[in-house]
Structure formats: C-alpha cells, structure tokens
C-alpha positions as a Markdown table, in Angstrom:
| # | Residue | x | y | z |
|---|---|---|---|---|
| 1 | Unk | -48.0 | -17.0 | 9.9 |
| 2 | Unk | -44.9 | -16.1 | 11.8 |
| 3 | Unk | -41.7 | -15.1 | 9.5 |
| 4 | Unk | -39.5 | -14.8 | 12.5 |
| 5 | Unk | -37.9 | -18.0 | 12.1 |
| 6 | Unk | -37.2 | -17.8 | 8.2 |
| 7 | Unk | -35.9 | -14.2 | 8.7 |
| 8 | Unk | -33.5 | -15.8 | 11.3 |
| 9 | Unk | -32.5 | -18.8 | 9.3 |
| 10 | Unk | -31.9 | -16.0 | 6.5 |
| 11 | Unk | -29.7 | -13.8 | 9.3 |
| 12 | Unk | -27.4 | -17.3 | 9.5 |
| 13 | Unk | -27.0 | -17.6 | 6.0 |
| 14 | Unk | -26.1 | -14.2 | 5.5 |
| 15 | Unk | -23.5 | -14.0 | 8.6 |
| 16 | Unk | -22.1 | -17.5 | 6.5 |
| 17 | Unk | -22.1 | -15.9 | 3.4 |
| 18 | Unk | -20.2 | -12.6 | 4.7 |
| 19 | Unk | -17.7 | -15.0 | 6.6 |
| 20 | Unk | -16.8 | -17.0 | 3.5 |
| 21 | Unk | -16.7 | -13.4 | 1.6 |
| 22 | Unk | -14.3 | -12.2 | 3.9 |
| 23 | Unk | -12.3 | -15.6 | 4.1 |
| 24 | Unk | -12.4 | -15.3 | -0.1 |
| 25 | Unk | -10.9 | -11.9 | -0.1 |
| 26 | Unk | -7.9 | -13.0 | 2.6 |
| 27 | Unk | -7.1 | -15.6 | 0.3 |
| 28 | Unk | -6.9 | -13.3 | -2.8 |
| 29 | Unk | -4.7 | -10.7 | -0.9 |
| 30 | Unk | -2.4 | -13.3 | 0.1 |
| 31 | Unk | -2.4 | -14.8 | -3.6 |
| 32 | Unk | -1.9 | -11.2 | -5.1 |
| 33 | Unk | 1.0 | -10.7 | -2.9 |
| 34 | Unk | 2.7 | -14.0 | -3.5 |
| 35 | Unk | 1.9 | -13.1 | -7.6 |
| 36 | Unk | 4.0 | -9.8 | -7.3 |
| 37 | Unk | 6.8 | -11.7 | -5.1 |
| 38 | Unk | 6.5 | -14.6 | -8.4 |
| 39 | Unk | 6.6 | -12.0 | -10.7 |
| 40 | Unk | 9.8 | -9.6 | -9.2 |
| 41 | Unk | 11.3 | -13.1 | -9.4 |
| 42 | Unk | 10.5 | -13.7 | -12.9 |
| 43 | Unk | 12.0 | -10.3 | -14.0 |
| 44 | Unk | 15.1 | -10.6 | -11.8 |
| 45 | Unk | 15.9 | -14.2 | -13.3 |
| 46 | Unk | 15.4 | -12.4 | -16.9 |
| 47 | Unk | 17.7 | -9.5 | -16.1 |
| 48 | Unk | 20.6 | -11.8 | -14.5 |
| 49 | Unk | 19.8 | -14.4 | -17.6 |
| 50 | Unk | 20.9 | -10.9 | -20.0 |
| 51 | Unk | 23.9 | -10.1 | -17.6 |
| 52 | Unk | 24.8 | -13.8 | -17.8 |
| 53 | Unk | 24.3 | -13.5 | -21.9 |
| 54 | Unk | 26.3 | -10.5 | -22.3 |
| 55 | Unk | 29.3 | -11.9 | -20.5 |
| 56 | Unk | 29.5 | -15.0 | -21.8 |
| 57 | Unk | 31.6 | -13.7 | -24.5 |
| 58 | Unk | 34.4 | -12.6 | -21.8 |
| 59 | Unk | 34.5 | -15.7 | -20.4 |
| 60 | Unk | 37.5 | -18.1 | -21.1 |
| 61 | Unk | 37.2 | -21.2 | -23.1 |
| 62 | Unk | 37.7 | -24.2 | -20.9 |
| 63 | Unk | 39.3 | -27.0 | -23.1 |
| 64 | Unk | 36.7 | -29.7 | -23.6 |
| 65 | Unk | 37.3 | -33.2 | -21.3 |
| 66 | Unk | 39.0 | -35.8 | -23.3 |
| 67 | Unk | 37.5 | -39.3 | -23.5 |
| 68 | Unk | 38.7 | -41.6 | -21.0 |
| 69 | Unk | 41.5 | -43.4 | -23.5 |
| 70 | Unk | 45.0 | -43.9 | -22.6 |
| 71 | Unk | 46.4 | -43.0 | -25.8 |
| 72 | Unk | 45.1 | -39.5 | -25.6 |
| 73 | Unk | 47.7 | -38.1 | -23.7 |
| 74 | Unk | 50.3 | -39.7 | -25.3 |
| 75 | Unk | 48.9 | -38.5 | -28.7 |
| 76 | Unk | 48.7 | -34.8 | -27.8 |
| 77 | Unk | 52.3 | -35.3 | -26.1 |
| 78 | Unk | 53.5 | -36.1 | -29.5 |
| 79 | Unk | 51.3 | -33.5 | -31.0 |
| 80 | Unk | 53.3 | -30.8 | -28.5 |
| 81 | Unk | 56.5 | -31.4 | -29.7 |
| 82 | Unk | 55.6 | -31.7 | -33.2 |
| 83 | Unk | 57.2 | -29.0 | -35.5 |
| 84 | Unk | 54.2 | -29.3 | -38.2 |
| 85 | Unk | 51.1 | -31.4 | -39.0 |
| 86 | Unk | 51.6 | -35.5 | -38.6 |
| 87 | Unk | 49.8 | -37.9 | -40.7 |
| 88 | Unk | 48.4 | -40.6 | -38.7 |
| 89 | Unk | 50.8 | -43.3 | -39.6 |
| 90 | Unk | 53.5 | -40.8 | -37.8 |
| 91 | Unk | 52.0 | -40.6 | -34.7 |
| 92 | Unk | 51.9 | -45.0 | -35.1 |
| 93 | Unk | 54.9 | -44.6 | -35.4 |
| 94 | Unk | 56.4 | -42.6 | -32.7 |
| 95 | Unk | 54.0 | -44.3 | -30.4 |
| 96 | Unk | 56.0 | -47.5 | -31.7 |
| 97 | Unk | 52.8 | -49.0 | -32.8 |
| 98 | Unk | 53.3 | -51.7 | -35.8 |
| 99 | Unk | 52.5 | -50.1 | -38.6 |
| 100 | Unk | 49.6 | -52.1 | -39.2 |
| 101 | Unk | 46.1 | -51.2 | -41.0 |
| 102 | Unk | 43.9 | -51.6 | -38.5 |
| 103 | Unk | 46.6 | -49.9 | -35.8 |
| 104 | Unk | 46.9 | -46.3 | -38.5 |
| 105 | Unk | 43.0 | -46.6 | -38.8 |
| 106 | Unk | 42.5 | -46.7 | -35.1 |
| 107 | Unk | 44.9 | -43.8 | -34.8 |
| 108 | Unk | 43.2 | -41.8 | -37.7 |
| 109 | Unk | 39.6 | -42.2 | -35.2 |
| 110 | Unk | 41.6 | -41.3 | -32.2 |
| 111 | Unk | 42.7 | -38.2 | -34.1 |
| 112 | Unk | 39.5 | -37.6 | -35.9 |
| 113 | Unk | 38.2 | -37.5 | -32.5 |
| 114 | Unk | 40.5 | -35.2 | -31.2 |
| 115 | Unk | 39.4 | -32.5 | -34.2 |
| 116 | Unk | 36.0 | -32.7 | -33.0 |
| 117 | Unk | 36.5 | -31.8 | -29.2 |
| 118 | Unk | 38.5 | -29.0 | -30.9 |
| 119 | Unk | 41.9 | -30.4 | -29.3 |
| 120 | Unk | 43.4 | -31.0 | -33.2 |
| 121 | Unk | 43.2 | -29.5 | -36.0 |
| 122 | Unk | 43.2 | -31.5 | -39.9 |
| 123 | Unk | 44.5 | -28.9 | -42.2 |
| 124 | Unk | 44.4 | -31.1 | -45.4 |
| 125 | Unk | 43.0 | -34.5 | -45.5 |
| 126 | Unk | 44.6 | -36.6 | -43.1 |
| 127 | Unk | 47.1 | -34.1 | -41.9 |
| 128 | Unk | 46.5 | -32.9 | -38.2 |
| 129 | Unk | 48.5 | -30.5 | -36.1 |
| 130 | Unk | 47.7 | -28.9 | -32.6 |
| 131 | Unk | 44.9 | -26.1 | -32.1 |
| 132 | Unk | 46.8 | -23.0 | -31.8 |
C-alpha cells in the first residue's frame, strides 16, 4: 500500500490549517488594537463627563423658554414694574381685561405657569411677584 498520497492530502490540510491560523491571529491583533483604541475612548468620555459634572455648577442659569402665548410678555411687563406681589385679578386688570371669572382664572393658569418655568414667584396663595 502506498501512503504517499494520504501523507500529501495531509501536507494540504495542514498548509490550510496554518493559513487560517495565521489569518485567525491577524484578525485578533487587529481586534485587540481597535479594543484598546474603544477602550482609551471610553475612559476619555468618562473623564470629560466628570470635567463636564464638576463645572456645571459654574455655569449660568439660562432663563427657561416661555410658551408660545402672547400674554406672556405682557404679563412679566407688568410684573417688571410692579412694586410688590399682584393678585391675578390685578394683572386683569392692568391688562384691561373685563374682570370676568373665567378671564382672572385664565390669568391665575398663565401665572401658575409662569411659577413653574421659575419666571414668578407665589409667595402666599394667589399672590405672585417676579423671581429675584
């Protein structure tokens, strides 16, 4: 019996075996080396996220963005050249609103609105004045 052939089918699998080793271990050098450049990434994004953290307490305060209403303005006008806190049926008033119910209540949710975007202040119940 001649082994001859089967030793030289063997060589071939061998050669294809070393040639997909080699190919394997490219592959992981290339992946090691993109895992450190993911992982210098990672820890520079964490160090500028603790920078970031640690300054945000020196940055100013940008007033919030009023609701698109035209009264708004007008309302904080009023509020600026107030000498104390206004009821809502004053600001009706000095807009020259009727003094209606459903005109102070829709002035009282304007300026209920206003306290929560931290533009107003309500001291007592129903008495509001301007954020100092």
């Amino acid at each position: 019996m001649n082994i001859r052939p089967l030793l030289d089918a063997l060589d071939l699998q061998e050669d294809a075996a070393r040639a997909l080793a080699d190919d394997l271990r490219a592959q992981i050098d290339t992946l090691q080396t993109r895992l450190r450049e993911a992982e210098t990434h990672i820890e520079h994004l964490a160090i500028t996220r603790k920078t970031v953290t640690g300054l945000s307490d020196r940055l100013p305060v940008s007033a919030p963005e009023l609701p698109e209403h035209p009264d708004h303005p007008r309302i904080l006008a009023v509020f600026n050249e107030a000498t104390g806190p206004l009821r809502a049926r004053d600001v009706c008033q000095i807009l020259g609103h009727e003094l209606l119910p459903k005109n102070i209540e829709g002035t009282r949710a304007k300026l209920k609105r206003l306290v929560k975007l931290a533009t107003l202040t309500e001291n007592d119940t129903g008495n509001f004045a301007r954020k100092q």
